[in-house]
RODRENVO-466200 format. One record per residue (C-alpha): x, y, z. Coordinates in pm, whole numbers, plus 32768, in hexadecimal, padded with zeros to 4 digits. Each point is the difference from the previous one (the first is absolute). Layout:
<atoms>
XYZ...
</atoms>
This chain:
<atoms>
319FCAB48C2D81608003805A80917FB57EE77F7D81627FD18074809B8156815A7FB07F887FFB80827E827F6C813880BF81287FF480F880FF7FC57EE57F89810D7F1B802080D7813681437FAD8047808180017E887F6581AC800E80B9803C810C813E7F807FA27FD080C97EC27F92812F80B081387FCD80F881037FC47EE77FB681427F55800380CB8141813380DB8004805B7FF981537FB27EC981337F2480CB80FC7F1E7EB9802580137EB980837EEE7EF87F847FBE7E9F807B81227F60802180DD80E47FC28132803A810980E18119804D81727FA1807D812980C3807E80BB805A7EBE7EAB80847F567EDB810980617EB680887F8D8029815D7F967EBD80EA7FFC7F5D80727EC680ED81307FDC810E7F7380E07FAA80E880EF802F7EC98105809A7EBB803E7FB77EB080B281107F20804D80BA7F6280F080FC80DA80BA80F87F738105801980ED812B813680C6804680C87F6E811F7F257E9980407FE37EE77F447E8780197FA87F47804A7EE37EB980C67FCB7F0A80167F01801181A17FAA7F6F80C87F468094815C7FB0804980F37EF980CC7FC97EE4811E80BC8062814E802080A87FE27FA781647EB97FFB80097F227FF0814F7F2C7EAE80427EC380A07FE67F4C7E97808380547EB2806F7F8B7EE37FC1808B7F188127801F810980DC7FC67F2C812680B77E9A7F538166805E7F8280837EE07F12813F7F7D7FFF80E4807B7EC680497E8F7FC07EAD7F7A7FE87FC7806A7E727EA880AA805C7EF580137EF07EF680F07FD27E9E7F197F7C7EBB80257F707F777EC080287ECB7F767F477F59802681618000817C7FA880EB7FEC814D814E810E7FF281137F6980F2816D7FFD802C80A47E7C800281427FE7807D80D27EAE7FF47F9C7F2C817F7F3580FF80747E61801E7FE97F9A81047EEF7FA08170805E7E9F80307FAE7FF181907FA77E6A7FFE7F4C7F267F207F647EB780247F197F137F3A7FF47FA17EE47F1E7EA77FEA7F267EEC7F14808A80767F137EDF81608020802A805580907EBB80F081457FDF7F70813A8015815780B27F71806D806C814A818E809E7FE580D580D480CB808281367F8080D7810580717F3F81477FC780F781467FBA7F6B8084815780B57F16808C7EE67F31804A802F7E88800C7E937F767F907F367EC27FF07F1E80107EF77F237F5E7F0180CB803B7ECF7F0781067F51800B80D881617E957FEA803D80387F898183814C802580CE80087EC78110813580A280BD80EC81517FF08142802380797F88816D805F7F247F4E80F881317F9280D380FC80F280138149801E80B280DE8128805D7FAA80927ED47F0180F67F797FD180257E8C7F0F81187F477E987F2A7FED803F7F1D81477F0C80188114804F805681777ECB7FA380C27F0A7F2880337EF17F337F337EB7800380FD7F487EF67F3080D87EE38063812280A38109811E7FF27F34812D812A806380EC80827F1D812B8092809381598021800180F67F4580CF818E8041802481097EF57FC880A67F6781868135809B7F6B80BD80927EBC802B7E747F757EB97F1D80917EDC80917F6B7F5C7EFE80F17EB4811080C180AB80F780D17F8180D881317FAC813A7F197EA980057F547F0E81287F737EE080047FCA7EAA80CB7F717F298052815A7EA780087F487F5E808C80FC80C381038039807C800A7EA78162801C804E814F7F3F7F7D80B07F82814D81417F36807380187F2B811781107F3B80857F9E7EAE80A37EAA805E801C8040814E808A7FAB81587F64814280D17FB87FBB80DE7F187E8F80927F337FF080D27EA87ED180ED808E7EFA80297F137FEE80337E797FF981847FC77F6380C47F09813580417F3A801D7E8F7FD781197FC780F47FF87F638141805480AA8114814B7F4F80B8807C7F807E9E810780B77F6F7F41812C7F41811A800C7EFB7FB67E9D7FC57EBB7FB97FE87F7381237F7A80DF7FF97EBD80227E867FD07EAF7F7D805E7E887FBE7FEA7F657F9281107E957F657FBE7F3B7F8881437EE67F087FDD7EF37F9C81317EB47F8B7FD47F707ECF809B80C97EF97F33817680B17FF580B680E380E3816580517F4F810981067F8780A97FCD7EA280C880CE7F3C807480677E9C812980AC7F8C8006819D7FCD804880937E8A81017F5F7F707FB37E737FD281597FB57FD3804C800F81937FFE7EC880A07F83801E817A80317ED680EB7FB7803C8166810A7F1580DB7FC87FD0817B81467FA68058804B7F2B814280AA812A80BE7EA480DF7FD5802E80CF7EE77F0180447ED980AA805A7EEA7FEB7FF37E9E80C67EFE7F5580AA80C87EA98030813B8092807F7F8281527EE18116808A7F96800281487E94801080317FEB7FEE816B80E77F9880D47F7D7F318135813D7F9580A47FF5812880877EDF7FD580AD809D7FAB81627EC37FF580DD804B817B80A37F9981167EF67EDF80327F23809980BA7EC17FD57F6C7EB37EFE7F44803880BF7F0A81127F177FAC80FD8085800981787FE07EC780D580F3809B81357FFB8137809A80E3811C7F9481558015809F809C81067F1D8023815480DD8093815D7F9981497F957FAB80DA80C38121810E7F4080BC7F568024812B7EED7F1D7F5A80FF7EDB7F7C80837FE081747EA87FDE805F7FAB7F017EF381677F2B80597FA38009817C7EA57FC17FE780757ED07F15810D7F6980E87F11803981407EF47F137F2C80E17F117F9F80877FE381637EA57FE780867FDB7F057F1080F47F3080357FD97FF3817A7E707FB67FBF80647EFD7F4881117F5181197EE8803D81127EEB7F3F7F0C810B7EEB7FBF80507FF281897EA87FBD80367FBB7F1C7EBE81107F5B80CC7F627FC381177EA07F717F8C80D87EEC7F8C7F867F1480F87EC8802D7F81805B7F347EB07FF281347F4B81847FFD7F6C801B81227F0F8186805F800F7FFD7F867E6C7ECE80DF7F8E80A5810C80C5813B7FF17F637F3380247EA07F51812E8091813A80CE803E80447FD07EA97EBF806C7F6E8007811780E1813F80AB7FA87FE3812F7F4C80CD81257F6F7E9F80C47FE18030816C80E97EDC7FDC81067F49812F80E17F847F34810A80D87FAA81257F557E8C8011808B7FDC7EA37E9D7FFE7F5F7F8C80FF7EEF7EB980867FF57F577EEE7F6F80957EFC810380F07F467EEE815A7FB87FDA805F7FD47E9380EF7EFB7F7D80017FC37EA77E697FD47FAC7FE07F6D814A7F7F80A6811680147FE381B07EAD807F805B7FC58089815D7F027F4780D17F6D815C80557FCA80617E6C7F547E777FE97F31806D81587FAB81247F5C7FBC7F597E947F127EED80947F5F80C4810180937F3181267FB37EC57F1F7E9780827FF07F117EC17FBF7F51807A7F02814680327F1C80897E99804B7FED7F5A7E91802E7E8E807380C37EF380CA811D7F377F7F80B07F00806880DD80C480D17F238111806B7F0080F97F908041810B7EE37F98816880377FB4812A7EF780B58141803C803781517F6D812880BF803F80088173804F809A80587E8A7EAE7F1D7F69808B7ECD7FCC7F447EEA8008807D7EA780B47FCC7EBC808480AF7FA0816B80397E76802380168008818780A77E9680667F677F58812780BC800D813A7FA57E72803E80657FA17E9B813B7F2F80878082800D7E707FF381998020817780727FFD80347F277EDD7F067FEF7EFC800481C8805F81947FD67F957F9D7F357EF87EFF810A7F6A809280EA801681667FB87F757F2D7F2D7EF07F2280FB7F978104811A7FE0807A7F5A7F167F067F8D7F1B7F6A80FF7ED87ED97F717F457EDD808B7FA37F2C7EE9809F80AA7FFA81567F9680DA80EE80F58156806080AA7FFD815A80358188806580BB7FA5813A7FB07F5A81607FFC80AB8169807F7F4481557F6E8072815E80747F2F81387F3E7EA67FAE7F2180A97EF580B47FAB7E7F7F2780817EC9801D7FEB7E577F9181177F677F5D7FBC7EB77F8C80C87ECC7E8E800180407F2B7F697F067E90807380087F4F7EB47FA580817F47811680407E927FB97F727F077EDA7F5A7F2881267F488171803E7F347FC27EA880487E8E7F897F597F5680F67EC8811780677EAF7FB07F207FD581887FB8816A809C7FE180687EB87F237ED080AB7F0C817B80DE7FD080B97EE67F707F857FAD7EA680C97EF97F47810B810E7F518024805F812E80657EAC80AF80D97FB47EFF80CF81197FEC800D7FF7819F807F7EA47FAD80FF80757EF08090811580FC7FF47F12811880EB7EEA7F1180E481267F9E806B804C815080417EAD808280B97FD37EA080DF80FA8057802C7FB0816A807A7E9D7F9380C5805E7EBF802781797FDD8067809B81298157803480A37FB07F0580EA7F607EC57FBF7EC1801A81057EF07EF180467EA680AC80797F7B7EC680F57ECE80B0805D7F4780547EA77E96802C804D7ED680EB7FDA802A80DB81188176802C7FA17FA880907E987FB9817E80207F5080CA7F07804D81507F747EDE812D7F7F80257F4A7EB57FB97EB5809E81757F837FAA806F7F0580D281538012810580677ED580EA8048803D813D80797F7F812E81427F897FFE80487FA5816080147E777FB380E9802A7EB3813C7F2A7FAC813380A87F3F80867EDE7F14812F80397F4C7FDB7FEE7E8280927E91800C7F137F7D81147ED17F1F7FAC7FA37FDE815980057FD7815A7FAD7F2881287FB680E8813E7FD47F89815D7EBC80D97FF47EC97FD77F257F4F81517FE57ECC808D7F2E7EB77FD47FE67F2C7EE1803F7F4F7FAE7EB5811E80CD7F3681277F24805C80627ED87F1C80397EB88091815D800B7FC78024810480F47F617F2B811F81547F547FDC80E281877FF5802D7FFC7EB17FDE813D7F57805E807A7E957F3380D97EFE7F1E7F077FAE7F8E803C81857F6381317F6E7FAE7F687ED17EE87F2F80CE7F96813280CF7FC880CC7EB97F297EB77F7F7F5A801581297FA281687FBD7FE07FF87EA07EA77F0D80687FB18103811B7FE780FB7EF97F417F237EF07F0A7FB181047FC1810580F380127F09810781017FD0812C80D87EA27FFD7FB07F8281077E70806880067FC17E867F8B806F7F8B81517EE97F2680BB7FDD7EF680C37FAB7EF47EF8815F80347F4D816180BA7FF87F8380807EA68094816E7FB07FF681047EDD81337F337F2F7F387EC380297EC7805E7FC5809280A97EAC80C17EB57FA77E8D7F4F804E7F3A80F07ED2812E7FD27F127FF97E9080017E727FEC7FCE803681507EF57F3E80B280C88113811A80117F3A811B7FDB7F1A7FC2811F814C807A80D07FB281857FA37FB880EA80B37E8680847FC680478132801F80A780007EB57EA67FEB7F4E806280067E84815280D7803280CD7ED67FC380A37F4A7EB97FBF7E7B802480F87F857F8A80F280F980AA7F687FA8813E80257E7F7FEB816D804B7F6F806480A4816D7F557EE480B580E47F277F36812F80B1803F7F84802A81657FF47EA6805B814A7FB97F43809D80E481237F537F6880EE80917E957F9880937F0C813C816F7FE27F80809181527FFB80F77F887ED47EBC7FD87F337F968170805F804381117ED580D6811B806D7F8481757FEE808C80397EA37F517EA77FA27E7A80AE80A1806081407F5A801F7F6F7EBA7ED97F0580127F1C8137806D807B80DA7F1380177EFA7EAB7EB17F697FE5808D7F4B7F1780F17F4480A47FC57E8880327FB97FA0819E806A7EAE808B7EC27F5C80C48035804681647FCA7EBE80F87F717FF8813C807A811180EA807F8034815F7ECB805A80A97FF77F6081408088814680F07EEC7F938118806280208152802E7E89805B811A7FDD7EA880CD81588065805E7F82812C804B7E9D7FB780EF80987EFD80DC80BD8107812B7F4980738052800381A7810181177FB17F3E80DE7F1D7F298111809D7EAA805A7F197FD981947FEB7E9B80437F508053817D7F937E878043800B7FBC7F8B81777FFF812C80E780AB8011814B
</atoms>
């Protein structure tokens, strides 16, 4: 019998070399094929190319593909999010797993798609082809059944036959997002959108709405994009039914022209070839209405006269003086509370500089109407607008309690929707971990961490003000016997996926080097689409790049979360490593880590885990919820990889990349984990601690 398999596979194989030899032009990559950087796959009528570009200005390489032309636009990226080094000689691969990745010389691969295998492991002709829509596709090789599209994930860039909306039947969004700046095509703060409820195109900028099309008129134009434009250049097609709510387009006349919607990094739509705006939404500056820019501030434009500039400059320099002499009275009296043990000179000093801004104000206390300061996309939020938001921190719209206080939804006058983290006034750590936040979160841009829109200060009183994310936290479902009914297995796993993304970029993609330290349920929020975002960074560590780790004169985080290591102040990113194992078994089991505590034992979640996989009893660990929803051996594969986070020596502990890879290649080999650190109880924390360390449980309450 398999003597037969492999004539089968080899008469396969010897087809589709012929097949490939007499093809005129490489749009296609088979098994184990591989692109490098001095070739490319060209599309069927070279309409478009795939290849390796370096990037103008940096010394990192992309995977591109574009049009076969001069300067051409990247129309889509492949490592968007994971530039490679121009020295690393990266390779594009097929691999016999049916797995597309980018491997680069010391680095781990870049897994882009993969298809799956047949139940008897032979090759279902599965290749990669370049379509001449620009379309980068995973497919069986006769085009019955596409595994992946390139379509499916765009990037600043709109081509004829993408999609801009969303998918209902499993929550996937297309939409566009703008490079950080003209060279790092890294996600900027620009994004549109297709509203399908309201079936308009929209851009926001860090989460905020600047500027809406209005609605698609009868003449086939919409209303605030340029008529001239759209009206001679486009079709606009609009699909919504239960499955699919999403705009495309298609090319007017003459199928020569070449559209490519670009959202550049400064706001503009525009269309690549002709250098044609489309709309123009760094214009949109928060006051006026026109065009389709949506005002978040109240007017301050007058007549015109000289008489009303006067006005305006007085008016100005009366706020700002009022300002500044609000702000040496508050810092007099911050001053004085000193005594108290409340020391906040530092955090004020940070505050002056978030709070300077060139932005023309009406109100003599230096507020605008909606109670905000801007700086940036950061904004100093009057307590009166987050009195009036909450309704006096009404009880019925608190969402939770943290660690360091209780969190509050709030609507703003203009309709936005947000979430107030109000520290505790007896939270001795306060001043800190609300510095730390804040500066932290500022700077961090990742679709799986949660948006800061700014932070407001009143006397003792010192708020976060959050995007506000309608399903509330993953502890909110996970862990209730009727809302966990929500989470089938897909659904875990690609909570899991989102969750390993961010903390992969946290240790290894962003600016700044940052170690969580308090990964848990209640600290993963979840969007309408039930994506996940972590939260609550008021216990993070900035490494530098270099740093492994560090030893800290105070152990913080979560009892049943923390590794032992960190009984002893040593933190690195396998710290989070062994609160994401930890969490990774929450979510395979419904069931809280520490609800195994009794008197009998110091048994928890991670041991009672390591307890079924030694007897291969794994399965028993799942959730019942789940009923059938879940893939066995998918589910035993995370319990695996699970308990390898969860190991006692950190050094034996895979890295994000490592879980990333091991959840994403089935069909990559696991080492056998050994008995875990599971004994967190109460007795074994404290004997850990050291006379000069001090033990801060972030999920204690003052």
């Amino acid at each position: 019998m398999a003597t037969c398999v492999m004539m089968k596979n080899s008469i396969f194989l010897i087809i589709f070399a012929c097949l490939w030899a007499c093809h005129d032009a490489r749009d296609t990559l088979a098994p184990g094929d591989t692109l490098d950087s001095s070739s490319s796959l060209k599309s069927a009528s070279a309409k478009f190319t795939l290849s390796f570009v370096e990037q103008l200005y940096s010394n990192f390489t992309y995977l591109v593909i574009s049009r076969n032309k001069y300067n051409p636009n990247k129309a889509w990226i492949g490592n968007r999010n994971r530039p490679i080094s121009s020295s690393s000689s990266p390779l594009l691969t097929l691999d016999w797993n049916y797995t597309l990745k980018i491997t680069q010389t010391g680095e781990d691969p870049i897994v882009i798609c993969s298809a799956p295998q047949t139940s008897n492991g032979t090759s279902s002709g599965v290749v990669a082809t370049l379509l001449d829509s620009g379309n980068l596709v995973l497919q069986e090789m006769n085009g019955s059944r596409v595994f992946w599209q390139s379509f499916d994930y765009p990037g600043d860039t709109f081509l004829p036959g993408m999609k801009l909306g969303v998918n209902r039947s499993d929550g996937h969004i297309w939409s566009l997002v703008s490079y950080v700046d003209t060279y790092n095509p890294a996600p900027g703060p620009f994004s549109l959108v297709w509203d399908p409820n309201e079936h308009e195109l929209k851009i926001n900028k860090s989460g905020v709405l600047y500027w809406t099309g209005g609605v698609l008129r009868s003449d086939g134009t919409f209303e605030f994009i340029l008529p001239n434009v759209s009206k001679q250049r486009y079709n606009f097609s609009i699909v919504s039914n239960e499955n699919y709510g999403y705009l495309t387009y298609t090319s007017v006349g003459d199928q020569s022209l070449e559209p490519e919607w670009v959202l550049y990094s400064s706001g503009i739509l525009q269309e690549y070839e002709e250098r044609m705006d489309i709309v123009q939404a760094q214009n949109c500056d928060g006051y006026d209405t026109g065009g389709g820019c949506v005002r978040r501030f109240q007017s301050t434009k007058s007549s015109g006269t000289k008489i009303d500039k006067w006005v305006w400059i007085g008016t100005s320099i009366a706020a700002a003086l009022v300002l500044c002499t609000a702000y040496y009275l508050l810092r007099r009296r911050r001053s004085a509370l000193a005594s108290a043990g409340e020391n906040r000179t530092e955090i004020e000093n940070e505050m002056l500089n978030f709070m300077k801004s060139n932005r023309p104000t009406d109100d003599v206390n230096g507020l605008r109407n909606d109670g905000k300061i801007g700086h940036h996309d950061l904004s100093v939020f009057s307590y009166s607008t987050i009195l009036a938001a909450t309704s006096n921190f009404a009880e019925e719209n608190k969402l939770g309690e943290g660690g360091f206080g209780p969190v509050f939804e709030g609507k703003l006058a203009m309709g936005q929707e947000i979430a107030v983290k109000r520290l505790s006034k007896c939270s001795g750590q306060g001043t800190s971990e609300f510095k730390n936040e804040l500066i932290l979160i500022y700077e961090l841009q990742h679709r799986n961490l949660v948006q800061l829109f700014g932070f407001c200060i009143h006397g003792e009183e010192m708020m976060l003000i959050y995007e506000y994310l309608q399903n509330k936290s993953l502890d909110h479902f996970l862990f209730d016997p009727t809302r966990g009914l929500l989470l089938d297995w897909k659904k875990r796993l690609s909570i899991l996926e989102g969750i390993a993304q961010g903390l992969l970029y946290l240790h290894k993609y962003s600016r700044k080097k940052v170690i969580h330290r308090d990964l848990k349920a209640s600290n993963i929020l979840l969007d309408e689409n039930m994506n996940p975002k972590i939260s609550d960074f008021g216990l993070a560590r900035i490494f530098t790049q270099n740093e492994l780790e560090a030893n800290t004169n105070k152990i913080v985080g979560t009892r049943g979360y923390m590794p032992p290591e960190s009984m002893e102040g040593i933190i690195s990113v396998k710290s989070d490593v062994y609160s994401f194992g930890v969490l990774m078994l929450e979510i395979i089991s419904g069931r809280k880590n520490n609800s195994f505590y009794n008197d009998d034992r110091a048994l928890n979640l991670v041991g009672y885990a390591w307890e079924l996989w030694k007897e291969g009893a794994g399965l028993e660990l799942r959730d019942p919820t789940l009923g059938n929803s879940f893939i066995k051996e998918q589910l035993l594969r995370c319990i695996h990889v699970g308990l390898l986070c969860v190991e006692e020596n950190a050094a034996d502990r895979p890295t994000m990349s490592d879980v990333i890879s091991m959840l994403t290649n089935e069909s990559l080999p696991l080492a056998s984990p050994t008995k875990p650190a599971f004994f967190v109880g109460r007795r074994t924390v404290e004997a850990g601690i050291s006379g000069n360390q001090q033990l801060e449980i972030a999920s204690a309450n003052c």
